[in-house]
C-alpha positions in Angstrom: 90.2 99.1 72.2 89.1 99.8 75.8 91.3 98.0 78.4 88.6 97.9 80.7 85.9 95.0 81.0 83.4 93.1 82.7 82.6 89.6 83.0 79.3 88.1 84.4 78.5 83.8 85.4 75.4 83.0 86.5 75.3 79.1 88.3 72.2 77.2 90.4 72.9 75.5 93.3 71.1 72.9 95.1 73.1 73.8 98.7 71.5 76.4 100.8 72.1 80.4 99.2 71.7 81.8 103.0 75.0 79.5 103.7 76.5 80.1 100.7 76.9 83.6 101.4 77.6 83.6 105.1 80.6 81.4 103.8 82.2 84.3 101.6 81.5 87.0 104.3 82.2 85.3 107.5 84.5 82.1 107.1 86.1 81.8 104.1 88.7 80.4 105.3 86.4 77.2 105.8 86.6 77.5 101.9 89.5 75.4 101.9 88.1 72.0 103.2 85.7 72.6 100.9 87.6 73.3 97.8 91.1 72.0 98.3 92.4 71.5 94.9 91.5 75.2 94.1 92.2 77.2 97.5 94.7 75.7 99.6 94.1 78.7 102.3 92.6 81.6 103.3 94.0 84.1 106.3 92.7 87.6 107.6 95.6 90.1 107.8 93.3 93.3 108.7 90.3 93.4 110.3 87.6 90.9 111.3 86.3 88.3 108.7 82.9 89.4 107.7 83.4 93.3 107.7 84.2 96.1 105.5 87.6 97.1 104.9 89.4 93.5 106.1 92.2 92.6 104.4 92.3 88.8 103.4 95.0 86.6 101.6 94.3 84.3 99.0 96.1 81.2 98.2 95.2 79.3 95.4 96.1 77.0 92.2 94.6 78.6 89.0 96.0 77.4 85.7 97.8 74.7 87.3 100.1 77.2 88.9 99.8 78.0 92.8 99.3 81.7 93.4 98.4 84.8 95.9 95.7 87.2 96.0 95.6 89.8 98.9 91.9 91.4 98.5 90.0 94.2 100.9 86.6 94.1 101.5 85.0 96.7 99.6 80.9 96.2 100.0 78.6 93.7 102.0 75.0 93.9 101.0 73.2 91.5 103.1 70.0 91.9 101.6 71.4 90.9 98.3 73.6 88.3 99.7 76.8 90.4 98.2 80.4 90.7 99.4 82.5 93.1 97.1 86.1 92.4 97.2 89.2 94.3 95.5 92.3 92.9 94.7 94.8 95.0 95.9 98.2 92.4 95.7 99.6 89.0 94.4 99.6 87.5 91.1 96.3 88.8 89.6 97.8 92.5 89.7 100.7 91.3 87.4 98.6 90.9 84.3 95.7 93.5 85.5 95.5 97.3 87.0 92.5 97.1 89.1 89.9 93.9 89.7 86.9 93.6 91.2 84.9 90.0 92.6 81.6 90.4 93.5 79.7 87.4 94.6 75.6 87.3 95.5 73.3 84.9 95.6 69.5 85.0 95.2 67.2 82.2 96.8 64.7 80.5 94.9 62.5 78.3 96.5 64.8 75.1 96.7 66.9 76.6 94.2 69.4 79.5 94.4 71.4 81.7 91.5 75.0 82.6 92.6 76.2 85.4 90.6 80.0 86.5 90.2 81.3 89.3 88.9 84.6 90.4 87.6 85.2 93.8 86.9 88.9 94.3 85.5 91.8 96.8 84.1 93.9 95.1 81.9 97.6 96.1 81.9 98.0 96.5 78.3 95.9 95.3 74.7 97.3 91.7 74.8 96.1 90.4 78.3 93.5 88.2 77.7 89.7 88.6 79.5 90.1 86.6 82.4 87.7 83.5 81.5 89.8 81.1 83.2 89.0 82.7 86.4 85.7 82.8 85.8 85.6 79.4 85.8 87.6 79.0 88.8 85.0 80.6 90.7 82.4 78.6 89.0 84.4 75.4 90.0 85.1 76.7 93.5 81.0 77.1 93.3 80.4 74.0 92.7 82.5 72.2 95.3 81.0 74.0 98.2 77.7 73.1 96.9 78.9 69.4 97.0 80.3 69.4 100.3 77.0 70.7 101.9 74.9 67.7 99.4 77.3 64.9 100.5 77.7 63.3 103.6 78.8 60.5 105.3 77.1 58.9 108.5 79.2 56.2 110.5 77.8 54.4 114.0 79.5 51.0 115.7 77.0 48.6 117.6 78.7 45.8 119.7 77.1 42.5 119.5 77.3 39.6 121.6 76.2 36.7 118.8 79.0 35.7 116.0 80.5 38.3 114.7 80.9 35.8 111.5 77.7 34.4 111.1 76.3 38.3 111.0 79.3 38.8 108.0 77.9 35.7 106.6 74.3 36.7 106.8 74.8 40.2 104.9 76.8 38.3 102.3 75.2 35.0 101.7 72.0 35.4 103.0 70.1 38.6 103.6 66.7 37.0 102.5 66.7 35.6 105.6 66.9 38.9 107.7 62.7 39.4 107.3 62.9 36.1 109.6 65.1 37.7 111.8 63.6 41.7 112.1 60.2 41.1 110.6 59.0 44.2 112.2 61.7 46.3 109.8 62.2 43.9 107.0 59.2 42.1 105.1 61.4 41.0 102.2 65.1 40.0 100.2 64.9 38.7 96.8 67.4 38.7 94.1 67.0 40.1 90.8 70.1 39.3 89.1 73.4 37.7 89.6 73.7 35.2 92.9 73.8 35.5 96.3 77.5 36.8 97.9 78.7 37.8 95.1 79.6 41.3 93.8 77.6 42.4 91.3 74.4 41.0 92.1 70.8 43.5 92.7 69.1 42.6 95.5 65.3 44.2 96.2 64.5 44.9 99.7 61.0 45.7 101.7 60.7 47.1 104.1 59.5 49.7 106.9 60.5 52.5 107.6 59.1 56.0 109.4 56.3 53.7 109.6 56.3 53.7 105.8 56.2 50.3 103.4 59.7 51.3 101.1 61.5 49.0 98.9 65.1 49.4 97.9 66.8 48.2 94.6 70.9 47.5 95.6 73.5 46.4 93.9 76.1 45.1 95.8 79.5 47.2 95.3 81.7 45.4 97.2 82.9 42.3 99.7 85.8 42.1 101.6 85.9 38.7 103.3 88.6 39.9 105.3 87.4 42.9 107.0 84.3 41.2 107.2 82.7 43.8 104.8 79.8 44.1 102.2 79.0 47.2 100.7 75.7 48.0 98.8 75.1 50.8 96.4 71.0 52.0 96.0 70.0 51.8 92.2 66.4 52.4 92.7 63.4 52.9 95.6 62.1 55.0 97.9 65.6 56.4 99.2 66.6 57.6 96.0 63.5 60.2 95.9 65.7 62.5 98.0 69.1 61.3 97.7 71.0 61.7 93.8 73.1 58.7 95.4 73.4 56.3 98.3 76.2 53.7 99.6 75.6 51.2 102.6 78.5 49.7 104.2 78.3 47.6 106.8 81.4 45.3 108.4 81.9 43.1 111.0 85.7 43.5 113.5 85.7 40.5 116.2 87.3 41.4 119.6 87.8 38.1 121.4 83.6 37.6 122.9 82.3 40.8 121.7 82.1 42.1 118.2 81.8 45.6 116.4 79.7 46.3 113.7 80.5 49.4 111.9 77.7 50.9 109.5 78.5 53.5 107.2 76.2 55.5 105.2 77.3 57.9 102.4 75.2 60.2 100.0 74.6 62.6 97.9 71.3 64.8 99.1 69.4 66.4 95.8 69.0 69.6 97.7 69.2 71.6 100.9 66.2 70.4 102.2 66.7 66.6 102.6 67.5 65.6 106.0 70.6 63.3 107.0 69.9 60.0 106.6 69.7 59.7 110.9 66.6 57.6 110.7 67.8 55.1 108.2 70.9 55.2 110.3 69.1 53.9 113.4 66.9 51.5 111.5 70.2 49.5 110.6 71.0 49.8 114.1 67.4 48.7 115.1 67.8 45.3 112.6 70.9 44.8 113.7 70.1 44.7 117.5 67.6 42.1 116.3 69.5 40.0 114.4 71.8 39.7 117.9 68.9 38.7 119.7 67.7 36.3 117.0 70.5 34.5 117.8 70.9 34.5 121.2 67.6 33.1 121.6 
């Protein structure tokens, strides 16, 4: 039985393959905020990071055990999107004479294949094909695609009017709001459940890009003391590019003037949605016009 083998994944990604690539030739050390379960860090000991013949070391948790891998740089192929590595020290090398990791990526329109690679001399007959690697790349894969889909947006807004009565207005009483901004919201009507409650859905109309969009939310969470409501999107408009989306918005009172902190978070469905900037500034807008509503 031949010691030597070859294993070959094949995994779509939503997340930009011309990023995905740079990543593994130029910074992976970045790999570990993106992946920090799996790869705790990444250091160049030779060399420059993106170029042939650079020495890089590897740590990383595989099998629930934390280990090392010192690899060279063996071939970049930038038309293919490919970096070549060879292991050449650590803990792979105890179980295996010679591996090989080859990573490339092929874009798709909005889609892109990342391929890997393993090419591997086992030691002796009773080291096993190393599957559970594969699937550490796979996983490592699918957490950098993850971190370029999800994102979080935060902006504070100081407002002169009650910094309860706004609390009170997102919790209580957000079908008064159209009243309030007309030019940004039409409409608030509850579906289910009761007003201030957690729990309850909540339809919304509204305007935005100079668009008529409605918004199906379910509201997630209230924390009367922090002043806080947070509403997760179950249907509309916004979940056409977005897999998932979380509006948080909460009120902190500094003696005349009071914060309010909105925070979007989400889950793009591929590379090509924007950040959610403009819904971002449209919370802004209504809440600059809920202050003036009540200043008035």
């Amino acid at each position: 039985m031949s010691l030597e083998g070859k294993l070959v994944s094949e995994i779509n990604i939503k997340c930009d393959g011309d990023v995905f690539h740079e990543i593994f030739r130029h910074r992976p050390h970045h790999i570990s905020t993106m992946s920090s379960d799996k790869v705790q860090n990444v250091d160049i000991h030779e060399g420059e990071w993106g170029t042939v013949g650079s020495v890089i070391f590897w740590n990383f948790t595989h099998d629930g055990k934390e280990k090392v891998a010192k690899e060279i740089i063996e071939e970049i192929d930038e038309e293919k999107k490919l970096v070549k590595f060879k292991v050449i020290g650590g803990d792979i090398l105890d179980h295996y004479k010679s591996f090989y990791i080859t990573v490339h990526v092929e874009t798709k329109g909005e889609d892109n294949l990342v391929t890997w690679i393993l090419e591997y001399e086992k030691l002796n007959q009773d080291i096993p094909d190393p599957h559970t690697l594969m699937e550490f790349c796979l996983d490592v894969t699918k957490d950098i695609e993850t971190h370029h889909l999800t994102g979080k947006l935060v902006s504070e807004i100081n407002i002169k009017s009650d910094g309860d009565v706004f609390h009170e207005i997102f919790r209580y009483r957000p079908h008064h709001i159209s009243s309030m901004s007309p030019g940004c919201i039409q409409n608030v009507d509850i579906h289910e459940g009761e007003w201030g409650t957690v729990g309850s859905v909540i339809v919304w109309n509204f305007t935005h890009d100079g668009k008529k969009k409605v918004a199906k939310e379910v509201i997630e969470e209230i924390d009367e003391e922090k002043k806080l409501v947070k509403f997760k999107v179950i249907g509309g408009d916004i979940l056409e590019a977005y897999n998932s989306f979380y509006v948080t918005v909460h009120v902190e009172t500094k003696g005349e003037d009071n914060i309010v902190t909105w925070i979007l978070e989400y889950e793009k469905k591929n590379c090509n949605v924007p950040d959610p900037h403009t819904l971002m500034e449209f919370c802004l807008n209504v809440t600059k016009d809920i202050e003036t509503h009540h200043l008035k």
